[in-house]
C-alpha positions, 0 to 999 in steps of 0.5 A, a space after each residue: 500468447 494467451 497466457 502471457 497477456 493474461 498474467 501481464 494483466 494479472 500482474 498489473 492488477 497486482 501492481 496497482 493495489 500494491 501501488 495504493 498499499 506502498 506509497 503511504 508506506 514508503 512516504 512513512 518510511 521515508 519521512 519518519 524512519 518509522 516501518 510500520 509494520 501495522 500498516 497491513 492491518 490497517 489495509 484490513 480494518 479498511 477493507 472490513 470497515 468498507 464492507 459493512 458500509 457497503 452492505 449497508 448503503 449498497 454503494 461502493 463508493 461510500 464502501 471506499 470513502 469509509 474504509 479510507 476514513 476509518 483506517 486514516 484516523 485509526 492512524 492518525 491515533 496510532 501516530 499520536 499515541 506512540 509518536 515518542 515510542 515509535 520515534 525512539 528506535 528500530 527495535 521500538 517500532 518493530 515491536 510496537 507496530 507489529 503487537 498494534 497489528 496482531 490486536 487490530 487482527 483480533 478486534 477484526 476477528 472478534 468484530 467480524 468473524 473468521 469468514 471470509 467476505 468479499 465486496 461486489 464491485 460496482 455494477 457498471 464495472 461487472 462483467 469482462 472485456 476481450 483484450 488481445 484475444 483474452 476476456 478479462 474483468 472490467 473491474 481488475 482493468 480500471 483498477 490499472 487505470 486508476 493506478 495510473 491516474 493516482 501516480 500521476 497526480 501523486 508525482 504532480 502533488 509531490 514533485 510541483 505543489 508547495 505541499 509536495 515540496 514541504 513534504 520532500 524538504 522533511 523527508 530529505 532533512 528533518 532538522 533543516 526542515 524544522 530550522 526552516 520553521 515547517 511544523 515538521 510534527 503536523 507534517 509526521 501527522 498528515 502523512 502518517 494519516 494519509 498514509 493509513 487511508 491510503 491502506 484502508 481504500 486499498 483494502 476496499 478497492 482489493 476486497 473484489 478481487 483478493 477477497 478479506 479474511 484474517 492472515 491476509 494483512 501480513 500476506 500484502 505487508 509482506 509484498 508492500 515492504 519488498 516494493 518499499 525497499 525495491 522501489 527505493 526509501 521515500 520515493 513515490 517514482 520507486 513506489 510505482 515502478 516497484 509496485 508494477 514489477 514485483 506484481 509482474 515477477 509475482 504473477 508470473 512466479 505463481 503461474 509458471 513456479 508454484 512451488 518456488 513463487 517466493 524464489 522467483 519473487 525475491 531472487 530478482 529482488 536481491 539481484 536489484 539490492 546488489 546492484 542498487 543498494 539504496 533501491 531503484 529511485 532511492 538516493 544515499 541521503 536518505 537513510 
């Protein structure tokens, strides 16, 4: 019973931090066509940026707001620069994003170092609570409940504010969007930016409890792409149960098969592509 509560609780810390990573990932995907492959790299820089403030100011709040803002406008000079490149085709962005990703690597190395750091979460969430029997970090708990807080105004904002509908009308027809008179190129903008802030607190936010080191953004990019396209393409709804489950399926994987965590990830994963092809929430517009 104890270990099942305790990998259930794993699974959801899990969960929440690829929430935070795939919904700007998914909305990017979903809107601009664009896989940014960059985007673990972003988490990075984020996570880096946030450490050096926090070590600086002691405040981990400041540490969040800066690694959010930091890799939001790194983003956003990414998307400006490489718009016309990154729009051209697949193999562009593939290629592009991924060379962006290996020298924001190198800039975090050669920055930083290759030490490990870890961000020490806020004093009033140290220590640990019991839950159903287990003591667990107060930290990796609200964590969830953040998560749950985000995806509830996140669906608020997209499902019923006139923004929210801006963004859905681009993302389901680009060219009607555009023939409707949305600035649909300040709209790629935004969302890329916030998308890259997004990305950048959850290098904050993880850094506690994944810890920063180099290799680490590819490690996340990996897990943030299988709940993109498990969640289905451009869907915050499949962003967030996508997240819950390949955080579920990972922590109890890694626990019960440490040989074999990859099978018992992505096995699941291609019995849901079969059956959905579009993802959980995807739908077959959106292509």
């Amino acid at each position: 019973m104890h270990f099942l509560v305790f990998q259930t609780l794993n699974g959801l810390t899990t969960g929440a931090l690829l929430f935070f990573l795939a919904s700007g990932l998914t909305v990017v995907f979903g809107l601009m066509r664009i896989l940014n492959l960059a985007h673990g790299a972003l988490f990075l820089f984020g996570g880096f940026v946030g450490y050096t403030i926090g070590e600086r100011t002691g405040s981990f709040v400041l540490a969040a707001v800066a690694g959010a803002l930091a890799a939001g406008l790194l983003g956003l000079v990414i998307q400006q620069a490489f718009s016309r490149t990154l729009l051209g085709s697949p193999f562009n962005q593939v290629l592009l994003t991924l060379g962006i990703a290996f020298a924001i690597g190198n800039v975090v190395l050669w920055i930083w170092g290759g030490a490990p750091r870890l961000i020490r979460p806020p004093e009033v969430l140290n220590g640990s609570v019991a839950v159903a029997g287990v003591f667990y970090p107060i930290y990796r708990l609200f964590l969830i409940g953040l998560a749950l807080l985000a995806g509830a105004l996140l669906w608020i904002f997209w499902e019923r504010s006139r923004i929210g509908a801006v963004v859905r009308a681009c993302v389901d027809d680009r060219p009607m969007a555009a023939a409707m008179g949305i600035p649909v190129d300040r709209v790629f903008a935004a969302v890329f930016a916030v998308g890259a802030a997004l990305a950048g607190l959850t290098g904050v936010l993880g850094a506690p409890v994944l810890g920063l080191s180099i290799g680490l953004e590819f490690d996340v990019l990996l897990l943030a792409v299988v709940v993109v396209v498990v969640g289905g393409i451009g869907s915050l709804t499949g962003a967030f149960v996508g997240s819950m489950a390949v955080g579920l399926i990972d922590a109890f994987g890694k626990a019960r098969f440490p040989e074999i965590s990859y099978f018992t990830l992505f096995a699941p994963v291609i019995l849901i592509l079969l059956l959905r092809p579009n993802g959980l929430f995807g739908r077959a517009g959106v292509e």
